[in-house]
C-alpha positions in Angstrom: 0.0 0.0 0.0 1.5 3.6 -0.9 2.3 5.7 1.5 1.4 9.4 2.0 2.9 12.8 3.7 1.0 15.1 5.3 2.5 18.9 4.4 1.5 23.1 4.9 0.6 24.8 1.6 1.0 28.4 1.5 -2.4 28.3 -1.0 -5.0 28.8 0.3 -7.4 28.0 -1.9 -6.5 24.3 -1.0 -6.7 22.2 2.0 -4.5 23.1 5.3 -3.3 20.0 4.6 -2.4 18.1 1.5 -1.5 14.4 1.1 2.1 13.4 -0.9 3.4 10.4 -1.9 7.3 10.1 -1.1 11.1 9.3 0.4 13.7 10.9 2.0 16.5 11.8 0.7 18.0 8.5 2.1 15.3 6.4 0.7 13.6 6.0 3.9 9.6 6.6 4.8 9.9 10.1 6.7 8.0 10.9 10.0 5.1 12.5 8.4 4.2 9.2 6.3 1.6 7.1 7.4 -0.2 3.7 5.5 -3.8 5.2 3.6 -6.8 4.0 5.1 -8.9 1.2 3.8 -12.0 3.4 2.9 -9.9 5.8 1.3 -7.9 3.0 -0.9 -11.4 1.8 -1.7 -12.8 5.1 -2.8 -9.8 5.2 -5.1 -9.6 2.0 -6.8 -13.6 2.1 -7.0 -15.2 2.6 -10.9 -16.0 6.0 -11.1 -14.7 6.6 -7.2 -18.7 5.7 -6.2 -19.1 5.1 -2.5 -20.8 1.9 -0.8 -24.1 3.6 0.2 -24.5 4.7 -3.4 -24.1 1.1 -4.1 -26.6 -1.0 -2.2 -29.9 -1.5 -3.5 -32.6 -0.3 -0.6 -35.0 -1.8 -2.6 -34.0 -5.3 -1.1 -34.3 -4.3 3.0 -38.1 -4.8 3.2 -37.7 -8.4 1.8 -34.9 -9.2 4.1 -36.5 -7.5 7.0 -39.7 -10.3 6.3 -37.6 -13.2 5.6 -35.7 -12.8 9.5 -38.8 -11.9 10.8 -40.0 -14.8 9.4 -37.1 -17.1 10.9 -37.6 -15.2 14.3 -40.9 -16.0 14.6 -40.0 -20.5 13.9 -37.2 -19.4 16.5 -39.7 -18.1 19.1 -42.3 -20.7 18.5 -39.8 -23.6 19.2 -38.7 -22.2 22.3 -42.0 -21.2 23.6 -42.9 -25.2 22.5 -39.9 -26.2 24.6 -40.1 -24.1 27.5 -44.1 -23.8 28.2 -45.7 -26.8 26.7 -43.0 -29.3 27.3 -41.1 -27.4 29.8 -41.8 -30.0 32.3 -41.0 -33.1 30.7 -37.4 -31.6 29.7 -37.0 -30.6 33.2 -37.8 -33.8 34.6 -35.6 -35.3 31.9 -33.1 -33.0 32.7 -32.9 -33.6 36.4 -33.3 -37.1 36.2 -29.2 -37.4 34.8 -28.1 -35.9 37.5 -31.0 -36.1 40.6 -33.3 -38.9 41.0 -36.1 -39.9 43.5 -35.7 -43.6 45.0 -37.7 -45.8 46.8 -36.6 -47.2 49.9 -38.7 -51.0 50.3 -40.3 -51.5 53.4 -39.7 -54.8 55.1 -42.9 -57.1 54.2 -44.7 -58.5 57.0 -44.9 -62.0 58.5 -47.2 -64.7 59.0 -47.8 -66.4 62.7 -49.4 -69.8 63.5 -52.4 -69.1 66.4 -49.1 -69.7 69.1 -46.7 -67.1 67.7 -44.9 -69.4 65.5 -43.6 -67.8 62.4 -44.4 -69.6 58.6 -42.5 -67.6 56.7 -39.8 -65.3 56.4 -38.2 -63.1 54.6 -34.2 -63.6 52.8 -32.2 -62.1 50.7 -32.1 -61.5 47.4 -29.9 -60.3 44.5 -31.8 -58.8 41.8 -30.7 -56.9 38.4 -32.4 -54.2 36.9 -31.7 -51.6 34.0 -32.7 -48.2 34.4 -32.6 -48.1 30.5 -32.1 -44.4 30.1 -28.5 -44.9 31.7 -27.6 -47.8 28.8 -25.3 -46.5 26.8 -27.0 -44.9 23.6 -24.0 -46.8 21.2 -26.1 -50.2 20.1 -22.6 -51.8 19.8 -21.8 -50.7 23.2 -25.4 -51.8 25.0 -25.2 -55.2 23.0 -21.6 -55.6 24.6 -23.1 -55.0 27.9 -26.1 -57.3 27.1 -24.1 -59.8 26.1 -21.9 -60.3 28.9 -25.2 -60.0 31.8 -26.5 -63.2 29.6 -23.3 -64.8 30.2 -23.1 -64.5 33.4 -26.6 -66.0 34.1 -27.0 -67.9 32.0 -30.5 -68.7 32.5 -31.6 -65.4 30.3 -30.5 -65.0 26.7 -29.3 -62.3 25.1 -32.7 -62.1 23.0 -35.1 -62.6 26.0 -33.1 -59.2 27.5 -33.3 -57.1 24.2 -37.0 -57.9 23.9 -38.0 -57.0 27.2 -35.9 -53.8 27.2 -37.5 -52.7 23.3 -40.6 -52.7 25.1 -39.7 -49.2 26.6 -40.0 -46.0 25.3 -36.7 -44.5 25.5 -37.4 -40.7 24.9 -40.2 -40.8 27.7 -40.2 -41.0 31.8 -40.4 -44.7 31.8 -37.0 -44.7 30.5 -35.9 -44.2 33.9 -38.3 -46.7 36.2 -36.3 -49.6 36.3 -36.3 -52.4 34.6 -36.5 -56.3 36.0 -34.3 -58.5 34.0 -33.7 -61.3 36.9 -34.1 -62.0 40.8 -32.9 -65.2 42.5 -29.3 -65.0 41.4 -26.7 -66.9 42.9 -24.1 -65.5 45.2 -21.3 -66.0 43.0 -22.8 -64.6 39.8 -24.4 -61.8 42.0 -20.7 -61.0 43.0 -19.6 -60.8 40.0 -22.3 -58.9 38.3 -21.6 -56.1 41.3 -18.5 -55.8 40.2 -18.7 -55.6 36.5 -21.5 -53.5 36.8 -19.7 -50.6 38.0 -18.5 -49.8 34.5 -22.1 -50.6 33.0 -24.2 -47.8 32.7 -27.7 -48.6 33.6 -27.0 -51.7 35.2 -27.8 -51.9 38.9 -27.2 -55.1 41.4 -30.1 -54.4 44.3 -30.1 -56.7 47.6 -34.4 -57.1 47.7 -35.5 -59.7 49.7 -37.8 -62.5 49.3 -40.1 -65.2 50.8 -39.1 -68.5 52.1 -42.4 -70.7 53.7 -42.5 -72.4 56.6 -41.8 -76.2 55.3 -38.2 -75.3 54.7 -35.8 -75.6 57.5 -38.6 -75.5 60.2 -38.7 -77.7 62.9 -42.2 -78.3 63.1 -42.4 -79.1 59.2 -39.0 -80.9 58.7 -39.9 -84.6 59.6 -44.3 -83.9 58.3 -44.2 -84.4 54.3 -42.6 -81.2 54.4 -45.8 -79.4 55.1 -46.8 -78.5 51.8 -50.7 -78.3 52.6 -50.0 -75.3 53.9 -48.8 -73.7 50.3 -52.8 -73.3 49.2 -53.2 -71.1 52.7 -50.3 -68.9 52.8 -50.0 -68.6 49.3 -46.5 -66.7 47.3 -45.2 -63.8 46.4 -44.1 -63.6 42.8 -42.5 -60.8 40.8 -46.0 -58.4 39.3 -46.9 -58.2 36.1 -48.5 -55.7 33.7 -51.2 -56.1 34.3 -51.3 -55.9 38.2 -48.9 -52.6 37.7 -52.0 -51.3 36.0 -54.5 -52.5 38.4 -52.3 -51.6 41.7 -51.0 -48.4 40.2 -47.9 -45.9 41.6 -47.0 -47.8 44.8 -45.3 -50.2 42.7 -42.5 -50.8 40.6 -41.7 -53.4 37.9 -38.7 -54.8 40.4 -41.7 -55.4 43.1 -43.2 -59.2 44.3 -46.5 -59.2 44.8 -48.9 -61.5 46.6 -50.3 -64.1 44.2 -52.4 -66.3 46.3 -53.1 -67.2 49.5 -53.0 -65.0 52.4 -50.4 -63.6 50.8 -52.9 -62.0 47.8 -55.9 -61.7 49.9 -53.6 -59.6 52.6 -51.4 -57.8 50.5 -52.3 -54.5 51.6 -51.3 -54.8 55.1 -48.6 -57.2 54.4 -46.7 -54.6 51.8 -46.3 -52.1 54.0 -45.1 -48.2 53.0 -42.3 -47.5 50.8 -39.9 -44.8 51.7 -38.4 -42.2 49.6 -34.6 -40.9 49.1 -33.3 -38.1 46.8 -30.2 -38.7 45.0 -27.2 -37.8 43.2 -25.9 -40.0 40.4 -23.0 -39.7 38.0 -22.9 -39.7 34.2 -23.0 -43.6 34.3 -26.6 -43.5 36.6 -24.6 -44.8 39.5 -25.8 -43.2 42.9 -22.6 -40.9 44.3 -24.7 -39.0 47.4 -27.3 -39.1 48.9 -29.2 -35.5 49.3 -32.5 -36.0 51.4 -34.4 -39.4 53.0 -37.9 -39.9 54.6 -38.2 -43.6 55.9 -41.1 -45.5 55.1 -43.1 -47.9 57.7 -42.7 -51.6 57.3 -45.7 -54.0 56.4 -47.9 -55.6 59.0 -47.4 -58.7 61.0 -50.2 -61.2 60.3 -51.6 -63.7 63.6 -53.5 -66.5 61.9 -56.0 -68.7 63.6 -54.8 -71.6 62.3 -52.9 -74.4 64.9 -49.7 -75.8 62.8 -50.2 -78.8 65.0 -53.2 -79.5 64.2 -51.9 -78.6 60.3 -49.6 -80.9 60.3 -51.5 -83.8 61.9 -54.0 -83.7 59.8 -52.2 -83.6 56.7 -49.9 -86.0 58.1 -53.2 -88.4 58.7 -55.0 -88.0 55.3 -52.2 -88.8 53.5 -51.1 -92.2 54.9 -55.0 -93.0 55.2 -55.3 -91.7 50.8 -51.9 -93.8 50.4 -53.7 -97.1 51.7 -56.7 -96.3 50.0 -54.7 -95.1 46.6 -56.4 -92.3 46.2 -55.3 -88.8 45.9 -57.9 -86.3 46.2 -59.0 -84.9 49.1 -60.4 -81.4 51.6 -60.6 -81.4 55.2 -61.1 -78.5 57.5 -61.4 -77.9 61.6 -63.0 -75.0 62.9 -64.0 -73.5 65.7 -67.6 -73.5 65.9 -67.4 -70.6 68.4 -66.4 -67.9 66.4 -65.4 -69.2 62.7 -62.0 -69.4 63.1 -60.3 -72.4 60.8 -57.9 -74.2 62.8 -56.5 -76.4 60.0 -57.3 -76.5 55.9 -55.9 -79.6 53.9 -56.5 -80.0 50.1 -54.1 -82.5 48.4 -53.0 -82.9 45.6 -50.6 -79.8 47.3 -47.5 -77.8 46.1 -44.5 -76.4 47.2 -45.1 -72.5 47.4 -41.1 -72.4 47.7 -40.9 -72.9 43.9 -42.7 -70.1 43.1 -41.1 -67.6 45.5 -37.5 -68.7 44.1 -39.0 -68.4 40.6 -40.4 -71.4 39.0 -39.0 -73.0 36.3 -41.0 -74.0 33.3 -40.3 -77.6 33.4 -41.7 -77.6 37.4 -44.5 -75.1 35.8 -45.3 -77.1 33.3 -45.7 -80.7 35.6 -47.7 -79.1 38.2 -50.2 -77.6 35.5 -50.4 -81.2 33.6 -51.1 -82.5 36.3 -54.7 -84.1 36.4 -55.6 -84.2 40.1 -55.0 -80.1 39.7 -52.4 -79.7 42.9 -52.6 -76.0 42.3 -56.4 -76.1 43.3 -57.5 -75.8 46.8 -60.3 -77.9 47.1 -61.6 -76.7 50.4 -62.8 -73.4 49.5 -63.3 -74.0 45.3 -63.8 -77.4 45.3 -67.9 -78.0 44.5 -69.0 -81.1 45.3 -72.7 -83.0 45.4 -73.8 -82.8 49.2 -74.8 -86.3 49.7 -76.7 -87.1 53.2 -74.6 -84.5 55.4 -77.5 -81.8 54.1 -79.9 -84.0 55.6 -79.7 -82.2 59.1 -80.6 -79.1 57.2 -83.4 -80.4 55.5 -84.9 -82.1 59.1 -84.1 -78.5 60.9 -85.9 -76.6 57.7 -89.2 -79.2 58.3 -89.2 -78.3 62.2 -89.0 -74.8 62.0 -91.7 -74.5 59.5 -93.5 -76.9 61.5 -94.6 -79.6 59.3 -93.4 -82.7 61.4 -92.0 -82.2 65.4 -89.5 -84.5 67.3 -92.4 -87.5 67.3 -93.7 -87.3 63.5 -92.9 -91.0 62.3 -92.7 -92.5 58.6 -92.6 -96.1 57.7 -90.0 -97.2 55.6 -90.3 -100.3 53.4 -87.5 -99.7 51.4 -88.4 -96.6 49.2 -91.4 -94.8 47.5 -93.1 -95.0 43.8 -94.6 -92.4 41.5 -96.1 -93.5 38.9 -93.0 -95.6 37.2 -90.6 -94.0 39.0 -89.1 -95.9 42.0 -87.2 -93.7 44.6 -85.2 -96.6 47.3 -83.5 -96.3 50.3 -80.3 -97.5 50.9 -81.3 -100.5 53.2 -83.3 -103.2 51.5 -86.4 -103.7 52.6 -86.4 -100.2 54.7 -86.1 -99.3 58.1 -89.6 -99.4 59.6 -91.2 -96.4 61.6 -88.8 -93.7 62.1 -88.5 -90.0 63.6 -86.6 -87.4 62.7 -83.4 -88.4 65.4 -83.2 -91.7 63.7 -83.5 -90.6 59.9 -80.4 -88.5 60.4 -78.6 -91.3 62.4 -79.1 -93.8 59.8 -79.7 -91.7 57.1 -82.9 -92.8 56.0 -83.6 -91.7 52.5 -87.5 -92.0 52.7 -88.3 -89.9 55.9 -86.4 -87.1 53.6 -88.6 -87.9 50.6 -91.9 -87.1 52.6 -90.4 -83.9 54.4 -88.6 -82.3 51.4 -91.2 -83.2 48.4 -94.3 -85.0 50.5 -95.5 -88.2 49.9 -99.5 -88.8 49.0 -101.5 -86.6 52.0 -98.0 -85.4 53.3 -97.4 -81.9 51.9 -93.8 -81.8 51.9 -91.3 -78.4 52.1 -90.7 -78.4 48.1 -87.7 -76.5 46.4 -88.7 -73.5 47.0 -88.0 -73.8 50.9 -85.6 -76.3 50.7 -83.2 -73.8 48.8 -84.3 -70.8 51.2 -83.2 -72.7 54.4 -80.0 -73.7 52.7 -78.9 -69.9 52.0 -79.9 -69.4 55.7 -77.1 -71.9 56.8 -74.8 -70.3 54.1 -75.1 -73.1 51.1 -75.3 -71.1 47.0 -73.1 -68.1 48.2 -69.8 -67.1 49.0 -68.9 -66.8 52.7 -66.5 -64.4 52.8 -63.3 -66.2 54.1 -60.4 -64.3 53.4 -58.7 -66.2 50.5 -59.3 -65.4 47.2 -61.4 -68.2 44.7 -63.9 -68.9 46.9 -66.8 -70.8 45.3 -70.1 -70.1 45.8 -71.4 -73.6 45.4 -75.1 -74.0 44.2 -79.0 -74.4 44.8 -80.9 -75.6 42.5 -84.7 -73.8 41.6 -87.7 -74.6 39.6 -86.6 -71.2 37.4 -82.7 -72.4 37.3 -84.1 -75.8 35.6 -86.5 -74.4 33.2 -84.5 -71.2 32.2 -81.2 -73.4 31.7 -81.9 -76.5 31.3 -85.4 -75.9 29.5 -87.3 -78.7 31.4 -89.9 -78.4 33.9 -89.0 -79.3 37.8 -90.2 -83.0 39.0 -91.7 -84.6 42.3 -88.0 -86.7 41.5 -85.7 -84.1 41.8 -86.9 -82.6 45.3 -86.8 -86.1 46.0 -83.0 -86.0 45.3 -82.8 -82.6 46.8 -83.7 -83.6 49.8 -81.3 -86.0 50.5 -78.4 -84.1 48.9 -78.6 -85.4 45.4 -79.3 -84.3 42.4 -77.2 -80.3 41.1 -77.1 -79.4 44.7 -73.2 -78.1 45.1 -71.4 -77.1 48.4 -67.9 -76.2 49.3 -66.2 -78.5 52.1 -65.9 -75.0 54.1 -69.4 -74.5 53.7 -70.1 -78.0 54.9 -68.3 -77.1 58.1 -69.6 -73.9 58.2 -72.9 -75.0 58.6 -71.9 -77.7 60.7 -70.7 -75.3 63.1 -74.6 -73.7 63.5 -75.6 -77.0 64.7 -72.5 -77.5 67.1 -73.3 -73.4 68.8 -77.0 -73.6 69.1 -77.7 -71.9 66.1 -75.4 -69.1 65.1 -73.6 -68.8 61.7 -70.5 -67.3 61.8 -67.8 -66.1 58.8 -65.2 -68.6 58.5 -62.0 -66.7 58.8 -58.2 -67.8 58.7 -56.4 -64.3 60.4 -57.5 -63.7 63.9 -55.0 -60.5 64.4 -52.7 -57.6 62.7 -49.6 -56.7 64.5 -47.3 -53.5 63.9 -43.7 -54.7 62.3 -42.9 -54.6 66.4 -45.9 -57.8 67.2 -48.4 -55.3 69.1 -51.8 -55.6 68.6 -53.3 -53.1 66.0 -56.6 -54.7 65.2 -58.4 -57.8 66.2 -61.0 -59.6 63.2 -64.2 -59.1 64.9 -66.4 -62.8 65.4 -69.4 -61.3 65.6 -72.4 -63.9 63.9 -73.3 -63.0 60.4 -76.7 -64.6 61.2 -78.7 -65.6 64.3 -82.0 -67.1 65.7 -83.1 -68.2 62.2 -83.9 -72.0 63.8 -85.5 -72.6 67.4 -83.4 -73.5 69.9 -85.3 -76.4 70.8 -85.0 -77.9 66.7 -81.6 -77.4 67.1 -81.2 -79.2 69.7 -83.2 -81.9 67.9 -81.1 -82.0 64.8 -77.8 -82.0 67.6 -79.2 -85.3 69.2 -79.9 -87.0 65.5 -76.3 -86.0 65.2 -75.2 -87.6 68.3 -77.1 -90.5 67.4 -75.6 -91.3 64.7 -72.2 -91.8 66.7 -74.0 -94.1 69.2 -76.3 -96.0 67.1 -75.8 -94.9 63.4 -73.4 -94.6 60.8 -70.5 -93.1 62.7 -70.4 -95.6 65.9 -66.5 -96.5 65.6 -66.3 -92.4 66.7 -66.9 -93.8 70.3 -63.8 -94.5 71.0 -62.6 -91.1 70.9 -62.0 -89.8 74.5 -64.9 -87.1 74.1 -68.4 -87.2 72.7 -68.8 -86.9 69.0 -71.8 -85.8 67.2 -71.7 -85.7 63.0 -73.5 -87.0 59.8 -71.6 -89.6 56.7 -72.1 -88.5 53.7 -71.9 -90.8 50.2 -72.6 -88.5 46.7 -72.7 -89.7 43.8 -72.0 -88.0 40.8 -70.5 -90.3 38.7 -72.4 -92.8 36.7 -68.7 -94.6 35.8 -66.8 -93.4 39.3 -66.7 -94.1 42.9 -68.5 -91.7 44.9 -67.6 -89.2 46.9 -67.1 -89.7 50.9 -67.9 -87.3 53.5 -68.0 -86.9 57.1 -68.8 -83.6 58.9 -68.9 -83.7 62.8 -68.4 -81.5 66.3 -67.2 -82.4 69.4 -67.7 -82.3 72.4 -71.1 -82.5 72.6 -71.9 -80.8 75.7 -69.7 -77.8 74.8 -68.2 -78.3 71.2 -64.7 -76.6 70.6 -63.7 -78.2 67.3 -65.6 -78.8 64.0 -64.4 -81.2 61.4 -65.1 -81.9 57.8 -63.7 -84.9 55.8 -64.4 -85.4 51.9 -62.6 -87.9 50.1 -62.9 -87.4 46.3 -64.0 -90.8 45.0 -64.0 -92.7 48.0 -66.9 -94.2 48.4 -68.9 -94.6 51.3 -68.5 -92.0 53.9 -68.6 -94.4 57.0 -65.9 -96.3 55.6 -62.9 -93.9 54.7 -64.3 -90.4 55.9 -64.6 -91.6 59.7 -61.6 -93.3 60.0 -59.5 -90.0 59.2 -61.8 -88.1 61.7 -61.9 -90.7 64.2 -57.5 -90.8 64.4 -57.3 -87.1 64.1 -59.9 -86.5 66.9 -58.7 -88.9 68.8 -55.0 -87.6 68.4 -56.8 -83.9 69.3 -58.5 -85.1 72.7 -55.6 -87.5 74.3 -51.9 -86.7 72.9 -53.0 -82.7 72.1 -54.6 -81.5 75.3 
């Protein structure tokens, strides 16, 4: 660039100062030379010297003034989208790298016997989880990671993990609830996973505990078939599902167990127990590094059943060596208290071992228990509906009292059965019983006396289906009782209406006949068998049968006790109570029942035989009280398939109350 010397002119018709290019005399710039300035240089080199301004076309500033207005506005419009409308979410997402919310599990509560005695516990657990938003966002990276957690446990495949984890929405708030992937694991592999996890983002080893039953490593249990009758009462805890996450809502997680059956569904409320809550700080790999606030939670409640283990364990311990000799299989027994409802001991067999399911079932042991025929999974004392047979009888003799169409002397003659018409209606002695009362047609079970009460016999007007079905619901028969498991049957009661509307046939004289002595679509529930048995062994009360007695705080104090209040009272006399109670005592003296004599206290009870099979053995019952002066124990014995009730019902009944009223006391 030239340079220029600023010099005084004596003209002054021309600038004070003028502008010179030039040397020295020695060749050098002199002081007053300085370098042009840009603008200047630009002004001269420019065609025709124009300026810049002169230049620029105006014309063009309203279209560029609309085009970055235009941009502005799309500017403005995603940041008010991002700020306002989905401010929130990008907060939350925002916070969540670097501050989380956890929940602290509260310790779920445990199950007593009637005496204290704990059936279950709770043990330790290592279980992995993702919190898939931490996973690194590389899919070669994730698979590496994927790939060696499948190695590791080798039970779960590297597919089985990348389908569960492509079920989440990674751009949403799920992405950071965690995600179950396995429980159960070993201690060795758990060890290892802890320690290759700290360099897996998203991958956290927790220490959640889980359920271990009562027939494992219990003294009472150890050497008594390993107690598994009791798996259908107390139930599992299993990992949740989707849908109960739906159904149960925020106070879960998809790491939680659940109660699945049992007392352990039925109470899972007080057995859960409150979660607490901690506030975090995690690093850029998800892994907790402080933490910043904590608020405990309060653990689950403590759960006092009424039921005795002894008497548990005896009586499973008795109906299976008694089903072994007898090569049979199926079978429901229950003992009460008659006083106030309480079930002192439930045995269904075919049983389980609850223990598989809390560990985590495998699909081979899934697979045999569900093939199996005899249904193990099914507990047959509160589901199971089976044809009464002759231990409804004492309902049908209370139902003719109280409505007053026969009294303690009323007699029939029994020659062996009844006709109508073509149709023959026997008893089960040949040649019949002769002149009996109502004390001796429940002793002996005589069909005929039944036929005239329940459907009346030439002058005799008998009760018919109508009342018939309405006493039954008074004693608690074709409706749910309310005992606190979960698949309680209702059992059934047939009705003139119920046969015409579903069957599309009109109701016969024949099957009131069968009605009447328990035959026929008549249904009932071993509980409810008991249950009603119970109203003749009180004087007349019916009470809820009920399996917990009391809720302890995590400490064992008493915070409530289940009321036993009667559900229903008064609805038969005293005095044709008392009536059916000495038909029922009779039939352990002089009936049916008479090898119960040698138990060291009175018995009282009706045999039952139903058939329902025109190819099977019938079904076997037995459902007694004792003592008989002042019953404290109710018992109910059905033997699927075997046969008659005095013959493999009793003899159960008559060891285990025998066992009850000499080695027990």
């Amino acid at each position: 660039m030239p340079f220029v010397k600023y010099f005084k002119t004596k003209n002054k018709h021309t600038d004070p100062f003028a502008i010179q290019e030039g040397k020295n005399k020695y060749g050098k710039m002199r002081d007053g030379y300085k370098l042009k300035w840009a603008e200047e240089t630009f002004a001269e080199n420019s065609p025709g010297k124009d300026t810049v301004g002169k230049s620029f076309n105006f014309s063009m500033l309203p279209k560029l003034f609309f085009i970055f207005l235009f941009f502005l506005l799309i500017l403005l419009g995603r940041v008010a989208w991002l700020q306002i409308a989905r401010g929130d979410y990008y907060y939350d997402l925002a916070e969540g790298n670097r501050i989380r919310i956890e929940r602290i599990e509260a310790k779920r509560g445990v199950i007593y016997d009637r005496l204290g005695r704990p059936l279950v516990r709770n043990t330790a657990n290592f279980l992995l989880y993702f919190i898939p938003a931490d996973l690194p966002k590389e899919k070669e990276e994730k698979n590496k990671i994927i790939t060696r957690i499948s190695e590791i446990l080798e039970n779960i495949s590297y597919e089985e993990i990348l389908e569960v984890l492509n079920k989440i929405n990674l751009k949403s708030l799920e992405a950071y609830q965690p995600l179950f992937v396995a429980d159960n694991i070993a201690y060795e592999k758990a060890m290892l996973l802890y320690l290759e996890s700290d360099n897996m983002p998203g991958v956290i080893l927790s220490n959640k505990t889980r359920r271990e039953y009562a027939m494992v490593d219990s003294d009472f249990c150890r050497d008594a078939g390993n107690c598994l009758s009791l798996s259908h009462i107390l139930g599992y805890t299993g990992n949740i599902n989707e849908r109960e996450l739906l159904e149960y809502g925020s106070e879960y997680l998809p790491i939680d167990y659940i109660g699945k059956m049992g007392i352990e569904y039925f109470w899972e409320n007080e057995l859960k127990g409150i979660s607490g809550r901690k506030q975090i700080e995690v690093n850029a790999l998800g892994k907790e590094k402080k933490i910043i606030n904590q608020e405990q939670g309060e653990d689950g409640h403590n759960l006092a059943l009424s039921l005795d283990i002894d008497l548990q364990i005896k009586l499973e311990e008795i109906i299976m060596e008694n089903l072994k000799r007898l090569k049979l299989s199926k079978s429901a027994a229950v003992v009460m208290d008659p006083n106030n409802g309480e079930i002192l001991a439930m045995v269904s067999t075919p049983s389980f071992n609850n223990n598989a399911f809390a560990r985590g079932i495998t699909a081979q042991e899934y697979q045999e228990l569900d093939g199996n025929l005899d249904n193990p999974l099914f507990n047959r004392c509160i589901s199971g509906e089976y044809p009464s047979g002759s231990i409804f009888k004492p309902i049908v003799s209370a139902a003719a009292l109280e409505e007053g169409l026969i009294n303690e002397h009323t007699s029939f003659n029994s020659t062996g059965g009844i006709r109508i018409g073509e149709w023959f209606f026997p008893d089960w002695l040949a040649g019949g019983h002769g002149t009996t009362d109502v004390r001796r047609a429940i002793a002996e079970s005589i069909n005929t006396f039944f036929y005239y009460i329940g459907g009346g016999y030439q002058d005799f007007a008998g009760l018919g289906v109508g009342r018939i079905a309405q006493y039954g619901k008074l004693f608690g028969l074709g409706s749910q009782l309310g005992v606190d498991l979960a698949g309680e049957a209702s059992g059934f009661l047939p009705t003139k209406k119920w046969k015409e509307e579903i069957k599309g046939e009109n109701w016969y004289i024949g099957d009131t006949y069968h009605l009447a002595i328990g035959q026929g679509d008549i249904l009932i529930t071993p509980l409810q068998a008991a249950t009603f048995t119970a109203v003749f062994a009180n004087g007349g009360d019916l009470y809820r049968p009920h399996l917990v007695s009391r809720i302890l705080n995590s400490d064992d104090q008493n915070i409530a006790v289940v009321e036993n209040f009667p559900t229903r009272s008064g609805f038969i006399s005293d005095y044709n109570i008392e009536i059916v109670r000495q038909g029922m005592r009779r039939t352990v003296t002089a009936g049916s029942a008479r090898s119960l004599q040698s138990v060291p206290a009175a018995v009282a009870g009706k045999t039952g035989t139903a058939q329902w099979s025109s190819q099977k053995n019938t079904h076997a019952w037995f459902t007694g009280f004792a003592p008989y002066d002042n019953p404290e124990i109710v018992i109910t014995i059905l033997i699927e398939e075997g046969g008659e009730g005095s013959d493999t019902a009793v003899p159960i009944a008559k060891e285990f109350l025998e066992w009850y009223f000499k080695d027990n006391k």
